[in-house]
C-alpha positions in Angstrom: -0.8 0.0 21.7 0.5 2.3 24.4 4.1 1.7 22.9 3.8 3.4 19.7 2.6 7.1 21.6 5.6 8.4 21.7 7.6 7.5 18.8 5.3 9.7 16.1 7.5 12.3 14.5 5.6 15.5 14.7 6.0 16.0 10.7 4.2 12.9 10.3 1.4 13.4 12.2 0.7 16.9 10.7 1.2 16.5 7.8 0.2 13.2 6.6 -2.8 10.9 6.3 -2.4 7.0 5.5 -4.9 4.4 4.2 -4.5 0.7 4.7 -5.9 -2.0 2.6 -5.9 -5.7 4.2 -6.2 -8.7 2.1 -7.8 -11.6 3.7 -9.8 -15.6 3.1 -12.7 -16.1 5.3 -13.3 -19.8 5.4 -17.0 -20.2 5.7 -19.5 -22.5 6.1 -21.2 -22.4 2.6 -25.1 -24.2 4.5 -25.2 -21.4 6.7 -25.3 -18.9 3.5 -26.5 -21.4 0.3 -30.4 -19.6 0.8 -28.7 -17.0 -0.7 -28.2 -17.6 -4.2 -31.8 -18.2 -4.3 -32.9 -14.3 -4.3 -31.9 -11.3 -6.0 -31.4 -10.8 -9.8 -31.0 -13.8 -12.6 -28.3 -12.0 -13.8 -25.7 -13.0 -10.7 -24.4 -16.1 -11.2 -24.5 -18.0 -7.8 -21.3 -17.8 -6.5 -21.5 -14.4 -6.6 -24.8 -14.0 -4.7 -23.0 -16.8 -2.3 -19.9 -14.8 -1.7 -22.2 -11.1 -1.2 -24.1 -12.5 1.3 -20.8 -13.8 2.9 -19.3 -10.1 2.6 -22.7 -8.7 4.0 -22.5 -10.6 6.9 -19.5 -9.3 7.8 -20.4 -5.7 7.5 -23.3 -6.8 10.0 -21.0 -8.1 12.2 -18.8 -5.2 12.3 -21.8 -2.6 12.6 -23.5 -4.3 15.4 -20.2 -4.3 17.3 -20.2 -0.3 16.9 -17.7 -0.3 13.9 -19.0 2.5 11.2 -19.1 0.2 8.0 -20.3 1.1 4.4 -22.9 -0.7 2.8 -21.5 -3.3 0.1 -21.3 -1.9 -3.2 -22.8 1.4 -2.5 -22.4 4.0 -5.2 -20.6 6.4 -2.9 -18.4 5.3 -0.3 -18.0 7.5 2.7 -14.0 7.5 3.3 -14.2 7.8 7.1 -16.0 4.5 7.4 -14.7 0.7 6.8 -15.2 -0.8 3.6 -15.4 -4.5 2.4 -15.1 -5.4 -1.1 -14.3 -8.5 -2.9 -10.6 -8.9 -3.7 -10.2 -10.4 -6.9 -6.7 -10.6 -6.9 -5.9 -13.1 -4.2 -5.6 -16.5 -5.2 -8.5 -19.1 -3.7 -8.9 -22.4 -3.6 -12.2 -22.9 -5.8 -15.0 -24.7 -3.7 -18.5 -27.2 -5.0 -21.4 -25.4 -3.4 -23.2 -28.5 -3.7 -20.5 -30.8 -2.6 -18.5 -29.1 -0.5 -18.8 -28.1 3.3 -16.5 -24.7 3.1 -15.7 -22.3 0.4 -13.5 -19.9 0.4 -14.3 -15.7 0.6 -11.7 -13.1 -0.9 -11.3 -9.9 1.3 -10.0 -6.4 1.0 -10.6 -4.3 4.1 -10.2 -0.9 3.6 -9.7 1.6 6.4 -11.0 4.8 6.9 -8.5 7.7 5.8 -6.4 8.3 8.8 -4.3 10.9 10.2 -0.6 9.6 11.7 -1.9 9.0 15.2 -1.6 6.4 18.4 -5.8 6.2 18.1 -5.7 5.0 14.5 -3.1 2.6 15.5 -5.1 1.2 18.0 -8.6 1.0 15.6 -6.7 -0.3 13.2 -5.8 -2.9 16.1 -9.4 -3.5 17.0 -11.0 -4.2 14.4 -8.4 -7.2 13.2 -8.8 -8.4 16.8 -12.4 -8.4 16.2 -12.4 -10.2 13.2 -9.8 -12.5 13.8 -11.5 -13.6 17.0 -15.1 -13.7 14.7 -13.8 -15.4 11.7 -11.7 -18.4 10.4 -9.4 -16.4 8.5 -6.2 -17.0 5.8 -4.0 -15.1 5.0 -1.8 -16.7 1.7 1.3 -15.1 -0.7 -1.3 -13.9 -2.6 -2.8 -11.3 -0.1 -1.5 -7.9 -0.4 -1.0 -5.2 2.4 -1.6 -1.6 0.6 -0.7 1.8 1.7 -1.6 4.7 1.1 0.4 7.9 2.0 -1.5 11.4 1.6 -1.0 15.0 2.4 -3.3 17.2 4.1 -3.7 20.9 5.4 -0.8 21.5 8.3 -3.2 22.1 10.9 -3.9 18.1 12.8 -6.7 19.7 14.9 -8.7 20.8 12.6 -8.4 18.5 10.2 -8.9 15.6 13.3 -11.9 17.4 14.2 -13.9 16.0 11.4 -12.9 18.1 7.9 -12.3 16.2 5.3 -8.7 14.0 4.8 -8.8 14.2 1.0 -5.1 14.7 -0.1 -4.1 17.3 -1.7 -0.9 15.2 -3.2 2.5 16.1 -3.2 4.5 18.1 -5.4 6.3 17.1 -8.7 9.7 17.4 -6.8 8.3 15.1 -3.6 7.6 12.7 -6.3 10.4 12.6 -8.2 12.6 12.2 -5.0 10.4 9.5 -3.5 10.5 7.7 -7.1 14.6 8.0 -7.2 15.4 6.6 -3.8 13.0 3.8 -4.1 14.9 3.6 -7.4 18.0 3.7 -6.0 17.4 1.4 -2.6 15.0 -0.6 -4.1 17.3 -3.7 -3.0 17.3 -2.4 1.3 13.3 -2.5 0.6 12.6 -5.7 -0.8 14.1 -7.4 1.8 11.7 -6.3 4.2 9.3 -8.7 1.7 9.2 -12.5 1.7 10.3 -13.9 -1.9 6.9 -14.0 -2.7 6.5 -10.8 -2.5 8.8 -9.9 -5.0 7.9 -12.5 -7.5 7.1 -11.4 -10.8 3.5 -12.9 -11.1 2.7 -10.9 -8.3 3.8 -7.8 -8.0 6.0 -6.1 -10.1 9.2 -4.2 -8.5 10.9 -1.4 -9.5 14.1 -3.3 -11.3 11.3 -5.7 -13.2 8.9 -3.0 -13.8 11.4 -0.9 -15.5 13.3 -3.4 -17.3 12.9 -2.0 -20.5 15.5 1.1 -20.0 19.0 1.2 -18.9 19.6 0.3 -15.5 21.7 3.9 -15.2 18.9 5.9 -17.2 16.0 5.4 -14.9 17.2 7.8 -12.1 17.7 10.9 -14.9 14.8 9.9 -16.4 13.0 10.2 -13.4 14.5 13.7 -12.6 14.0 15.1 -16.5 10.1 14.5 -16.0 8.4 17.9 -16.1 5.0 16.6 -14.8 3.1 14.6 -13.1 1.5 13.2 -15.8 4.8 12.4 -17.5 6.6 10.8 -14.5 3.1 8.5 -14.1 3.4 7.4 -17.4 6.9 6.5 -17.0 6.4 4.7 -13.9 2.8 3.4 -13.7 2.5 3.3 -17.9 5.5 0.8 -17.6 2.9 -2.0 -16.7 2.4 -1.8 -20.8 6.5 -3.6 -21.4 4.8 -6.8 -19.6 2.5 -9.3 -20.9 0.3 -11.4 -18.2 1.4 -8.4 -15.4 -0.5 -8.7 -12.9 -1.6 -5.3 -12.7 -0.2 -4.8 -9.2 2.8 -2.6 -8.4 5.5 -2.4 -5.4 5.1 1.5 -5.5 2.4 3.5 -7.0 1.4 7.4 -7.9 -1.1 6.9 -10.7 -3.7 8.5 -8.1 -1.4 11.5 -8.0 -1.9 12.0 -12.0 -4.5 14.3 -13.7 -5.7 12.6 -16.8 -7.6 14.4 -19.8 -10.7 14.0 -20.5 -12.2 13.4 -24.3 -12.5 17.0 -24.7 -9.4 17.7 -23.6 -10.1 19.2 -20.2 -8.1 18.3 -17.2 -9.6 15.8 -15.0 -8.8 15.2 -11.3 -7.8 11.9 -10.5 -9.7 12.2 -6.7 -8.1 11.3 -3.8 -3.9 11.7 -4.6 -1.8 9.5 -2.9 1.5 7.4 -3.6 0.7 3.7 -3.0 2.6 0.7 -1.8 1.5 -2.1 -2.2 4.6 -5.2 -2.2 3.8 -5.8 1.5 2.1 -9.1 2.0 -0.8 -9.2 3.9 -1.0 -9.7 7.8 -3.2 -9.7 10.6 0.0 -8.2 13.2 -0.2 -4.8 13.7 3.4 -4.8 14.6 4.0 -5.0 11.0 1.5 -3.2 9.7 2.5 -0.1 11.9 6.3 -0.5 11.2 5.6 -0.5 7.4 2.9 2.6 7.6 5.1 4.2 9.8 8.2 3.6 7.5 6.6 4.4 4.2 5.5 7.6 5.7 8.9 8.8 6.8 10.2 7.8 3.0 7.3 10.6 2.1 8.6 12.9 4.2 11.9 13.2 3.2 11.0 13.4 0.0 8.8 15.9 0.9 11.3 17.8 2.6 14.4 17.7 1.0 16.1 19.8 -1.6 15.4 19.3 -5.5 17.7 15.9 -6.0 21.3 15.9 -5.5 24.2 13.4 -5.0 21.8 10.9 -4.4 19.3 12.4 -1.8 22.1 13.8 0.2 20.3 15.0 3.0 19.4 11.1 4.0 22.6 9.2 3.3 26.1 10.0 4.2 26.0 13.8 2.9 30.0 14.1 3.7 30.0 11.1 1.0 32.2 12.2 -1.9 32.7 9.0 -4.2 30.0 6.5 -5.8 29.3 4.0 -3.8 27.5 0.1 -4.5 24.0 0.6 -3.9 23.5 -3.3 -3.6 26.2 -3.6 -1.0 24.6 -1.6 1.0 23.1 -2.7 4.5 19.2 -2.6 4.7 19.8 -1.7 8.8 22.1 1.0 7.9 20.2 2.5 5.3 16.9 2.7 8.0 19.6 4.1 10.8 20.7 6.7 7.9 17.6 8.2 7.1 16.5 8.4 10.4 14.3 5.3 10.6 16.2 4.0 13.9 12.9 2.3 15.7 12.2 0.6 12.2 15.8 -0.5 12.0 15.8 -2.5 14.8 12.2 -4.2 13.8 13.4 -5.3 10.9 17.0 -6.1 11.6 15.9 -10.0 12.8 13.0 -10.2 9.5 14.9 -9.7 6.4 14.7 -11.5 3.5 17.7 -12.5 1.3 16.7 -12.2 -2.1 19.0 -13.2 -5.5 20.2 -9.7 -6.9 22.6 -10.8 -9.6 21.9 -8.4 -12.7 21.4 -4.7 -10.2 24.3 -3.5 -9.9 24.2 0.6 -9.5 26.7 3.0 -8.8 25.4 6.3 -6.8 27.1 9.3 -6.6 
């Protein structure tokens, strides 16, 4: 993955760390693991005992071949190694075990916590080689690609040399202007995302998730938040406007909230990140670099911009001085604005046209 060395922005790399979540089916041969439901507890139904020895075998698989993987359903998880859990989410086929042949497995892979880096580019890259070249694998509408954007101490050395990646999370201010243009160009972004993708019954976008206020209100009600744990229940509490929702979100920062506990004492949230999570699944690490590597410059200007004004004017057309039809506005040139030229072109032949009567927003 030579190609991507030199295209890093420094920012990015020092700054930030990113977590990937891949959803995948593994189409296996249910003979080969059927023993298993057999042994362990009377408690399991036997699908379940089918489908763990399914997700053990692949963590054996990806140990003997020198991958570090945890142990399935471990208490404590170490975040520099693999994970594989069950993903509940994606939508299966259902399967006999006693008269079928093949049955379908549900997989999230999780990466390690990563800096912004060629080598975790090119893991990432290896390891879906290695499965994909291991396993009959399916990747449906259903299937999710997650992100997870952190921020860690500004020295890359030391934190590359083993400390640990937990983020620290981003201000109230980063937030707020990562929450407004999402808000704002939510339209350029979804058509980076098959139809599917922005389908109601699987992940919930901005416009939908937010239904419930005026269309001109959101942007000020984003900016009048005066915490973290007021913006997260504007944007994440949301999810409570929609019946049958199905839990999933385009664009995330409940991990960035501090909830209270029963006594009233603050209580960190762990590892705080902003999530995305309307990219479907894929086994191309084209697109999977190309949509960590855009998310992450979205972070950092937010990150490094002013307090909001006219609308982010650092990233589009500063010399602007009259409101302007977000909607009409070209996905390409938006990328091209904000500095996202090597993205741009990516994505200038894989757009998606999407119906967007009902958002119409003037900005400025």
């Amino acid at each position: 993955m030579a190609r991507f060395r030199n295209s890093l922005p420094k920012e990015v790399r020092t700054l930030y760390t990113f977590g990937v979540e891949v959803e995948f089916i593994i189409n296996f041969k249910i003979a080969d693991f059927i023993t298993a439901i057999n042994t362990g507890s009377f408690h399991h139904p036997a699908e379940w005992k089918l489908l763990r020895a399914v997700y053990e075998h692949i963590i054996n698989e990806m140990q003997s071949n020198g991958f570090l993987v945890n142990l399935y359903l471990q208490n404590h998880n170490n975040s520099s190694y693999w994970t594989i859990k069950q993903a509940t989410s994606i939508a299966t086929e259902e399967f006999d075990m006693a008269k079928d042949e093949w049955g379908g497995c549900p997989v999230r892979l999780v990466a390690p916590v990563m800096t912004y880096g060629s080598p975790s580019f090119d893991l990432i890259n290896n390891v879906l080689i290695f499965l994909d070249q291991q396993f009959d694998i399916v990747v449906n509408a259903s299937c999710s690609l997650n992100v997870h954007v952190g921020n860690i101490a500004a020295d890359k050395d030391e934190a590359a040399g083993g400390k640990d990646l937990e983020s620290l999370g981003f201000s109230l201010t980063t937030v707020e202007n990562l929450l407004s243009f999402i808000w704002l160009f939510q339209l350029q972004l979804q058509e980076i995302h098959p139809p599917s993708r922005v389908c109601e019954s699987v992940c919930l976008s901005p416009f939908i998730l937010l239904s419930h206020l005026h269309i001109r209100a959101v942007k000020e009600a984003i900016q009048s938040c005066t915490s973290m744990q007021q913006l997260c229940r504007l944007w994440d509490g949301a999810v409570a406007f929609h019946d049958n929702n199905p839990g999933k979100l385009a664009y995330s920062i409940k991990d960035m909230a501090i909830h209270a506990s029963l006594d009233g004492g603050l209580l960190d949230s762990g590892n705080r990140t902003v999530q995305f999570g309307q990219h479907q699944s894929t086994m191309d690490m084209s697109e999977i670099y190309h949509w960590v590597m855009l998310v992450g410059h979205l972070v950092r200007l937010a990150d490094t911009c002013r307090p909001w004004c006219r609308p982010l004017g650092l990233t589009v057309e500063r010399e602007r001085t009259r409101p302007f039809k977000t909607s009409e506005y070209a996905t390409t040139s938006l990328l091209i604005e904000i500095g996202a030229v090597e993205h741009a072109d990516f994505y200038s032949t894989r757009l998606h046209q999407h119906d967007n009567t009902g958002y119409i927003y003037y900005c400025g």
